[in-house]
C-alpha positions as CSV (number, residue, x, y, z in Angstrom):
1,X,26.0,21.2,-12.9
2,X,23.8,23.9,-14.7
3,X,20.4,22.3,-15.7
4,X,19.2,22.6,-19.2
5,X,16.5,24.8,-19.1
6,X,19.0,27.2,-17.0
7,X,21.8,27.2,-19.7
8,X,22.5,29.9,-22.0
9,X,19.7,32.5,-20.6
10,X,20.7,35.6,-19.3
11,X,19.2,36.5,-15.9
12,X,21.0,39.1,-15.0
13,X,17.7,41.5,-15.9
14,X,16.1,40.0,-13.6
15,X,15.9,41.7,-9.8
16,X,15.4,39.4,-7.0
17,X,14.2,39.9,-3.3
18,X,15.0,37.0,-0.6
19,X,13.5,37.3,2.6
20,X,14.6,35.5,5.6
21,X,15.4,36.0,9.4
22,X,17.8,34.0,9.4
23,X,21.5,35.0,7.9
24,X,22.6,31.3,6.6
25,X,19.4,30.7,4.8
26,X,19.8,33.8,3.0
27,X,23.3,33.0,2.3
28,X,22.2,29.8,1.0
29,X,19.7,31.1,-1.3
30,X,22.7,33.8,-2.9
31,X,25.1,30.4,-2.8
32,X,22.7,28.7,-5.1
33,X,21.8,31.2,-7.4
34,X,24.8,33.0,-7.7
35,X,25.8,31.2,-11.0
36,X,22.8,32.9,-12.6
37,X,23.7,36.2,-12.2
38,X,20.0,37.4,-11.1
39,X,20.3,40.8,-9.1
40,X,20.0,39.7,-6.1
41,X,18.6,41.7,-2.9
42,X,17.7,40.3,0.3
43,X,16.1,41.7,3.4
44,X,16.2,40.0,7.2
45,X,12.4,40.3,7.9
46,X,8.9,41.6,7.0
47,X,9.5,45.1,7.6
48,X,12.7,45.1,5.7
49,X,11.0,43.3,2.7
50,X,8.0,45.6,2.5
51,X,10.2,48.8,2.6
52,X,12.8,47.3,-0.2
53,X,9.9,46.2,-2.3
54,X,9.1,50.3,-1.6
55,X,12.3,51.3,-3.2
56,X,13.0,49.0,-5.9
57,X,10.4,46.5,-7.1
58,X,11.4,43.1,-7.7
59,X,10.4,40.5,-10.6
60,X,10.4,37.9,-7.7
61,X,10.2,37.1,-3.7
62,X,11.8,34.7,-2.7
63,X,9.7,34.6,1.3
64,X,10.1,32.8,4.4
65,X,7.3,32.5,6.7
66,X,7.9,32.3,10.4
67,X,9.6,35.9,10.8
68,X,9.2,38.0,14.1
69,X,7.0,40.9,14.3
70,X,4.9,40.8,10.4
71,X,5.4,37.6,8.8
72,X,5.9,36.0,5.7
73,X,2.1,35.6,5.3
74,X,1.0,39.3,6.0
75,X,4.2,40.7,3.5
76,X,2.1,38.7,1.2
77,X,-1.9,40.3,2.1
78,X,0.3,44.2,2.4
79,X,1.6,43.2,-1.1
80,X,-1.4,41.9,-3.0
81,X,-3.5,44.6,-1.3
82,X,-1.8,47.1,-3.3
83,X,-2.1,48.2,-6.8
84,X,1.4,48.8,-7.4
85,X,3.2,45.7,-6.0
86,X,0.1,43.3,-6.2
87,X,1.5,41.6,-10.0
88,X,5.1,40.7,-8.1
89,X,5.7,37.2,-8.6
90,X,6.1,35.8,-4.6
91,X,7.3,32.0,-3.7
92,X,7.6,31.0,-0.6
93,X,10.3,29.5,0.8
94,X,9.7,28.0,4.3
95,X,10.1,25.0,6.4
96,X,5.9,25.4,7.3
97,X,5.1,22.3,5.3
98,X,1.8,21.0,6.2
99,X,-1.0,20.9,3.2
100,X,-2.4,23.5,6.1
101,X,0.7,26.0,5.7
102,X,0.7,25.6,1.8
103,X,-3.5,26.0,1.4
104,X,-3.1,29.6,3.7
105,X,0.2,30.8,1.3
106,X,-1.9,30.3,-1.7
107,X,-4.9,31.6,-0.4
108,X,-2.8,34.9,1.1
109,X,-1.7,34.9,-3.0
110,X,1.7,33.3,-3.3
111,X,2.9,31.8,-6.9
112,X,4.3,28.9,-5.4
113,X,5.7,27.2,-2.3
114,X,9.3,25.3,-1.8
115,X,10.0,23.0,1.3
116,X,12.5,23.5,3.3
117,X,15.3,22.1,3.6
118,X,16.1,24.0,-0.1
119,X,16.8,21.4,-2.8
120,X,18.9,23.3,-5.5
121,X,17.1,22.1,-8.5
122,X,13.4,22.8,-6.9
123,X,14.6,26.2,-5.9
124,X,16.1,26.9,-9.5
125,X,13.4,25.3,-11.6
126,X,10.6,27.4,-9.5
127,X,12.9,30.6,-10.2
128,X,13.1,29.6,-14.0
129,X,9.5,29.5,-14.2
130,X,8.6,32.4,-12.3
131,X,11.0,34.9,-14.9
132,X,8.9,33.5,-17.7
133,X,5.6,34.4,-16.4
134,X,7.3,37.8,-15.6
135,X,8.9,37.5,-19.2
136,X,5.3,36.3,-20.7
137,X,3.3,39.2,-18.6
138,X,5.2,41.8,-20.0
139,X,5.2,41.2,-23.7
């Protein structure tokens, strides 16, 4: 079932970076926002992220946290740090829960945080949002 707010939008402007070291998680996030025909890009760690964000700049990151070798919270510092990516909407997306974890991603400068285990609706209501401050920033 489509929510509302989701219904009758077309998202398919929007370009979309998902982050994750682990294959199924990034697999679920494409499985749950497939219907919504975002352009969809993911990368399999920090490095990966930081050089796609290079190539093509996103509207959105969709970032994990516990990666190997740079992080979820350093892709965020290398981001904001830089003029021309520092304005990319980034919500975290990480099973790092405590008030601790979710203090230290706002502070590095995410948007917003989701728990997981993913719950559908969180993830697409925080993905709603996010393309209208991206929608509202560039009018």
């Amino acid at each position: 079932m489509v929510p509302l707010y989701a219904q009758n939008h077309d998202y398919s402007k929007y370009n979309i970076l998902a982050v994750d070291d682990i294959p199924l998680n990034l697999l679920l996030v494409q499985k749950m926002l497939s219907k919504f025909n975002f352009k969809l890009r993911t990368a399999s760690g920090g490095q990966q992220a930081l050089d796609a964000v290079a190539a093509q700049k996103p509207d959105l990151i969709l970032l994990d946290l516990m990666m190997p070798v740079i992080d979820g919270f350093e892709v965020i510092r290398r981001l904001r740090a830089d003029p021309a990516t520092a304005d990319i909407q980034i919500v975290i997306l990480s099973a790092l829960n405590s008030q601790e974890d979710v203090v230290k991603g706002f502070n590095a400068g995410a948007n917003d945080f989701v728990m997981k285990p993913i719950i559908m609706e969180k993830l697409l209501s925080c993905v709603v949002t996010q393309m209208q401050l991206v929608e509202a920033k560039s009018k």
